[in-house]
N, C-alpha and C positions, 0 to 999 in steps of 0.2 A: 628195844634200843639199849638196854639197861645191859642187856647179857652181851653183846657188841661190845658195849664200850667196855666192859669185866674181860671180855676176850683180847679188847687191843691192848690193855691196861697190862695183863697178865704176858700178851708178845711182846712188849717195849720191855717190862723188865727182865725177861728171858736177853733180847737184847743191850740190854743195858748192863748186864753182867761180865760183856764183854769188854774190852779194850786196848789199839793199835798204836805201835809206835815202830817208827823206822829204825833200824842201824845201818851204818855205813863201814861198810870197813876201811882201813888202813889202804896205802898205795898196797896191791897185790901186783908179783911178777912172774909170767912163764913165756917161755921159751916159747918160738913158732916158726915157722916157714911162712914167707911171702907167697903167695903162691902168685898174685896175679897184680896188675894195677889197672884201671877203669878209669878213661876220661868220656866225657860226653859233655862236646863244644856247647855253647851257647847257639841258640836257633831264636829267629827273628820271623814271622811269615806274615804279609798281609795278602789276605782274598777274599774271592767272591766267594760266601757260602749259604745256603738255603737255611734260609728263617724256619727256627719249630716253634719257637713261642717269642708272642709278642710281650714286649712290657709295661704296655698300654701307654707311653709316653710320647710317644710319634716318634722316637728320635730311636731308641736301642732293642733290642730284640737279640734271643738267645738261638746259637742254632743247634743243630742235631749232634753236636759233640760236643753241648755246654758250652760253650766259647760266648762270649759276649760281644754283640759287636754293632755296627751303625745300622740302622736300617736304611734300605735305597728304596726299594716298595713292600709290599706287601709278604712278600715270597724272597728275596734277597736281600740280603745285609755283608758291608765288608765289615771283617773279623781279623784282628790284629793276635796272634798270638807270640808269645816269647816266654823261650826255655832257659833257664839259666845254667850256665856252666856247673858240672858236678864233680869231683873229684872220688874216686875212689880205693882203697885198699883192701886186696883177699888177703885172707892167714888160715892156716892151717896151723892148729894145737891140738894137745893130746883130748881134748874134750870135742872136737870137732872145727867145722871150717867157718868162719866170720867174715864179716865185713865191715869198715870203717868208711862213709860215704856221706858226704855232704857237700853244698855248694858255700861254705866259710873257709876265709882265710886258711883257719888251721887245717884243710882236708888239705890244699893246695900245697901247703909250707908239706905238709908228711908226704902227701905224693911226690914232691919234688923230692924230698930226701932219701925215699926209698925206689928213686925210678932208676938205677941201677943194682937195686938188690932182689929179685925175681930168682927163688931158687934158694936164697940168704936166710939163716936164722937169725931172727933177733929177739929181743929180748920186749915182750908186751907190757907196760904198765896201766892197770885199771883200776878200779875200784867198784865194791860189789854193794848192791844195797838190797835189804832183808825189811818184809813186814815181820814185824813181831806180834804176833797175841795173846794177850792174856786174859786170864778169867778166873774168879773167886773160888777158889775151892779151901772152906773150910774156914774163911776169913783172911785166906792166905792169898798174894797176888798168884797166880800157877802162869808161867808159860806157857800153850798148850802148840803154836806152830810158829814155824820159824820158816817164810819163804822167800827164796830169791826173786826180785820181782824187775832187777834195772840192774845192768851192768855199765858202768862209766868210762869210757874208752880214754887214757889219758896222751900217751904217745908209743912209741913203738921205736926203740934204740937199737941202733947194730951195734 
């Protein structure tokens, strides 16, 4: 027990020498091509679907595509699902092609702005976010990785 606890003792401070801090950088701007724009309507569906698990309550049971839904007997439950409207934008940049896609206001407002720019450069604003880590070498803090780990999409200007 004694040699265990000398062994975890010794891996927390091997990890404990380490430590993570975010940077964020400034608005960043490049150039891009629209290439495409993406909607996908809101969908609404109720039906009959075969019960795979019950949830022991009498009343809801889940069926074969996760869906939650009423039970009628044992084997059948109606199942109410609803998709909600998405809004999407392609780009093409010199680092390769992205996507901007969500069902919020702001997907909506950019789509609407760039639904006649298909083909159109504009001009991308984001912002990049970095783990930082450092680690004691010599009593000194040392940087030793710097990774990209979250890009922040802000808008996209013609």
């Amino acid at each position: 027990m004694k040699k265990l606890l000398g062994i975890l003792t010794i891996g927390l401070l091997f990890v404990g020498c380490a430590d993570t801090e975010i940077e964020r950088t400034g608005v960043l701007r490049e150039k891009a091509v629209v290439v495409a724009l993406i909607h996908s309507p809101s969908e609404h569906h109720t039906e009959l679907t075969r019960t795979a698990y019950d949830h022991g309550t009498g009343i809801t049971a889940t069926d074969y595509n996760g869906n939650t839904g009423y039970k009628l007997n044992e084997h059948l439950q109606v199942t109410t699902t609803e998709i909600t409207e998405k809004f999407g934008i392609a780009f093409q940049c010199q680092h390769g092609t992205f996507t901007v896609e969500g069902d919020q206001t702001k997907h909506m407002v950019l789509y609407n702005k760039l639904s006649q720019s298909v083909g159109d450069t504009v001009t991308v604003l984001y912002k990049e976010f970095y783990e930082l880590t450092y680690e004691k070498v010599n009593g000194k803090r040392t940087l030793v990785n710097r990774s990209l780990y979250d890009i922040d999409f802000i808008d996209a200007q013609k």
